[in-house]
C-alpha positions, 0 to 999 in steps of 0.5 A, spaced: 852 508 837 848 515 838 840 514 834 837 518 832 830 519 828 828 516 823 829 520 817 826 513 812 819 512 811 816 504 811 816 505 805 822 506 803 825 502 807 822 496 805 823 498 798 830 498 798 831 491 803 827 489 798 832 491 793 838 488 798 835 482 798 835 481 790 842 482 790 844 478 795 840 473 791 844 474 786 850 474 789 850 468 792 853 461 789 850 455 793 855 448 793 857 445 786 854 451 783 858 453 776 859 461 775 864 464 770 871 463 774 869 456 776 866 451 781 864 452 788 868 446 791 868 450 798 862 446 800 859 452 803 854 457 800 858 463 799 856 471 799 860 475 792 860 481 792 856 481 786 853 478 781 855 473 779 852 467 773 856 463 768 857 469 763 857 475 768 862 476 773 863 480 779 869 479 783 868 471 782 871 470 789 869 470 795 872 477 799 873 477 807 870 483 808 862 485 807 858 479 809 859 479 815 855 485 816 850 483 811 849 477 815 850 482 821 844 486 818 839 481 817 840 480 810 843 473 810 843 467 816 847 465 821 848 458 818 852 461 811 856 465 816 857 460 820 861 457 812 864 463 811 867 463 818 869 455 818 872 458 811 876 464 813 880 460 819 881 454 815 884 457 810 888 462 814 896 461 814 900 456 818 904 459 825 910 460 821 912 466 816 911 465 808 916 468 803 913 469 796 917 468 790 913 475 788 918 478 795 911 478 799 910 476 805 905 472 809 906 473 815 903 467 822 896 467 822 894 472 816 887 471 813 885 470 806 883 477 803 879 472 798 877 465 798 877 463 790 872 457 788 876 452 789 877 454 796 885 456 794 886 463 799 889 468 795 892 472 802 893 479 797 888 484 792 889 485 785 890 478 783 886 470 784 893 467 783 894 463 789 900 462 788 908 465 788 906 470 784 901 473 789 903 480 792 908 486 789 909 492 789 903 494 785 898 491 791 903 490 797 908 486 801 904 484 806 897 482 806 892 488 807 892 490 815 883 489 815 883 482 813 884 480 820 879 482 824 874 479 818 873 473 822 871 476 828 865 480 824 863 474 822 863 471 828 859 476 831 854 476 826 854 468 827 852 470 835 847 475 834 844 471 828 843 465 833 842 468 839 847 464 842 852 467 847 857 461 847 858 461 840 866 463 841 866 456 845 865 452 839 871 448 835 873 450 828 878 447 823 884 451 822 892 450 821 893 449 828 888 442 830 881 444 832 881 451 836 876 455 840 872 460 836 874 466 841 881 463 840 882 462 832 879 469 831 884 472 836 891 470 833 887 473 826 886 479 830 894 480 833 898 477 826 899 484 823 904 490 826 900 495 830 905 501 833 907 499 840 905 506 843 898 508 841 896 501 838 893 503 831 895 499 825 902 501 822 904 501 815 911 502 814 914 507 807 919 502 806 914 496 806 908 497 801 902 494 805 894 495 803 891 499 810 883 496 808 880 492 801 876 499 799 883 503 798 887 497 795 890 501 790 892 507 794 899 507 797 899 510 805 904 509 810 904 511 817 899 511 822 892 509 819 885 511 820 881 505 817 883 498 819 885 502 826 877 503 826 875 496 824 880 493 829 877 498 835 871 494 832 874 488 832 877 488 840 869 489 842 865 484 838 872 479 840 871 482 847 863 480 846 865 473 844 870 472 850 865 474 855 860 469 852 865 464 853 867 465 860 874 468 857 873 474 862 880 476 863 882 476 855 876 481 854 878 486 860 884 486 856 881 487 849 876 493 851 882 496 854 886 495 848 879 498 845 879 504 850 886 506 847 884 505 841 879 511 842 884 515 845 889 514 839 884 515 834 882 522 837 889 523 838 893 522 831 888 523 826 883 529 827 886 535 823 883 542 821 882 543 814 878 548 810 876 551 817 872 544 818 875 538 822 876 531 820 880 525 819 885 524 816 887 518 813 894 516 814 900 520 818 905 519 812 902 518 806 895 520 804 895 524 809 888 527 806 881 528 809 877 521 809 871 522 807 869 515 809 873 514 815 870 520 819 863 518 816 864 511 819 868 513 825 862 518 828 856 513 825 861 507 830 861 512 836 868 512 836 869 519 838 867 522 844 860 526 842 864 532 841 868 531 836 863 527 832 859 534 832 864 537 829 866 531 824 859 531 822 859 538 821 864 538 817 862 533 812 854 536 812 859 542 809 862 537 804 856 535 802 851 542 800 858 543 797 859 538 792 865 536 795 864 529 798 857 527 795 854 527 788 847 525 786 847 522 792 853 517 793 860 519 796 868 519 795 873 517 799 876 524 799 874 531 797 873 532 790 879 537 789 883 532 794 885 526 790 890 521 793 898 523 793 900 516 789 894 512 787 893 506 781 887 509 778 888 516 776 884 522 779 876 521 778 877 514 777 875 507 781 877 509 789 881 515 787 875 520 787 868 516 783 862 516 787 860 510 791 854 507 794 858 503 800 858 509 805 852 512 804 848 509 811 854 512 814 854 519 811 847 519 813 848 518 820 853 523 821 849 528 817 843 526 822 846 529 827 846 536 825 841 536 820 836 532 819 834 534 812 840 534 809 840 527 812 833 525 809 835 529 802 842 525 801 837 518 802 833 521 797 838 523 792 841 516 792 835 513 793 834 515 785 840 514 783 839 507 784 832 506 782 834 508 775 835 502 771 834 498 777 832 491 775 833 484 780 839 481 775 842 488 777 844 489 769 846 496 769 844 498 775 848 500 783 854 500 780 860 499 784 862 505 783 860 512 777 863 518 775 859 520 769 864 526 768 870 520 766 864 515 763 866 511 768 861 506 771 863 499 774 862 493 776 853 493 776 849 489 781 855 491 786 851 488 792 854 493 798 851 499 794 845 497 796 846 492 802 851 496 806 847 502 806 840 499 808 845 495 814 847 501 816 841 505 817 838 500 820 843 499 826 843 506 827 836 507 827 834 512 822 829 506 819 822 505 822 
């Protein structure tokens, strides 16, 4: 990951950990705590996507992806991620294929995409049934590709919290008896369909798959961009956990699969548009810009310095155009560039609001080519969240706006502030 200058001051950055923190508080729901959709009967301390009492509810599950980088970040420990991963594996399929009344599919080894309170795997989007009615047409016939690097994130985020480079060694419960970490987290990381010559994830036209959590109302296919970065991300920090546990040759083995993963990502996904380099979602469907995709491809560093000046360039022009940014939070796809097939309509949710999500990726990037235009994207979500802020997150960092529509959903979304402090931290652009 390239670092650049701080373009924060202490001062705001301790605002806004501060403001992390009371929405972590918020979105925590401890053993045998009651909120709106029930009980925590996991028996672990849970991290929500938001805000949740037992008259206000937020996502009332607990989602697979996120907490473990806001554990990662420092905003949790590594004695609750620890729970959220005992959790994940636990609750991930069996060694054989499971057929759904619905006509989904849950394939060996799939991980939950939420876990309900009463620690029932829900394995599909859109949905807290846990049973034969989950999956469909609407939110796919196979669980979302993302969901099965999540437990190797957490388990990182447990490694580095501790400090404890055994970590992959430890034993956990899963469908199969007790089983390594390392190992546990491998047969996730390998359960969904990849092409078998460039090893990015696949999503077949004739067989609706979700691609990543933050786009599960959008319908893609071919080749996709984001869940091939999380599990280039993936084969790294599993590679991390491997070495840390003696298992050298199944590292060596995951960082080749991450080299050509890089090639492959360079190689399918980058494409001319408005005289401005980008990548582009998918090779089927959805074959459109990714806002979100290049921002966070250029702030991992996977592409090679080269490329990422040019993807940051692109996405600084997006942004002094009002294409990609307004009033400093950013859509996954360029403003006159909604989704071919999408549930939401244009301007709606994860076809076209502005979200809070990528913003500390978006920086970064923009870091890179021009520092003011960085710090000014900071500044203007910075006001856009201070307004109406309050610790209870009533009215205030939504999980996504577009005031256009009067649209504004989900307030004291915890990643809208989290996930940004995070990623500027690991990027350097704090003090």
């Amino acid at each position: 990951m390239t670092r650049v200058d701080p373009v924060v001051t202490a001062r705001e950055a301790a605002r806004l950990r501060d403001m992390a923190l009371a929405l972590v508080r918020g979105s925590t729901v401890g053993p045998d705590q009651t909120i709106s959709s029930g009980t925590n009967a996991t028996g672990r301390s849970l991290l929500l996507p938001g805000v949740n009492t037992p008259d206000r509810a937020t996502y009332p599950a607990f989602w697979t992806r996120d907490p473990a980088w806001i554990a990662e970040g420092g905003l949790a420990g590594a004695e609750e991620a620890w729970g959220w991963l005992s959790l994940l594996c636990e609750t991930m399929n069996g060694p054989e294929t499971r057929l759904l009344a619905s006509g989904a599919t849950i394939p060996p080894f799939a991980v939950a995409d939420h876990v309900n309170m009463d620690g029932a795997p829900v394995y599909f989007p859109g949905t807290y049934d846990s049973g034969e009615n989950q999956g469909g047409p609407d939110f796919g016939l196979l669980p979302p590709h993302d969901d099965q690097y999540w437990p190797t994130f957490t388990a990182h985020a447990v490694m580095v919290r501790c400090g404890d480079t055994s970590v992959g060694a430890r034993l956990l419960r899963t469908p199969l008896g007790e089983l390594p970490v390392w190992l546990a987290c491998d047969l996730a990381h390998h359960a969904m369909e990849v092409d078998e010559t460039s090893g990015l994830c696949l999503v077949r036209a004739d067989r609706h798959q979700v691609d990543w959590g933050y786009n599960d109302t959008i319908t893609k296919s071919g080749l996709v961009l984001f869940p091939s970065l999380l599990r280039l991300e993936s084969c790294l920090k599993l590679a991390a956990l491997c070495e840390g546990c003696g298992q050298q040759g199944h590292a060596s083995m995951l960082r080749a699969e991450a080299a050509q993963l890089r090639r492959s990502i360079a190689g399918h996904f980058v494409r001319a548009f408005g005289g401005q380099t980008w990548l582009h979602s998918a090779t089927g469907s959805g074959d459109v810009p990714d806002v979100w995709g290049t921002a966070f491809a250029v702030h991992r560093g996977f592409v090679d310095d080269e490329l990422a000046g040019e993807l940051s360039r692109a996405l600084l022009e997006a942004c002094e155009a009002g294409g990609a940014v307004r009033d400093g939070q950013v859509s996954h796809v360029l403003r006159d560039r909604h989704w071919p097939r999408a549930i939401p309509e244009p301007g709606i949710y994860q076809n076209g609001a502005w979200w809070g999500y990528p913003v500390g990726w978006c920086v970064h990037a923009l870091a890179r080519v021009n520092r003011d235009a960085a710090r000014g994207l900071f500044l203007d979500y910075m006001k856009a969240i201070e307004k109406g802020w309050n610790e209870s997150g009533v009215e205030c960092a939504y999980e996504c706006v577009n005031d256009d529509l009067a649209h504004r959903q989900n307030p004291g979304y915890l990643t809208t502030v989290a996930l940004p402090y995070v990623s500027l931290l690991e990027a350097g652009l704090l003090p």
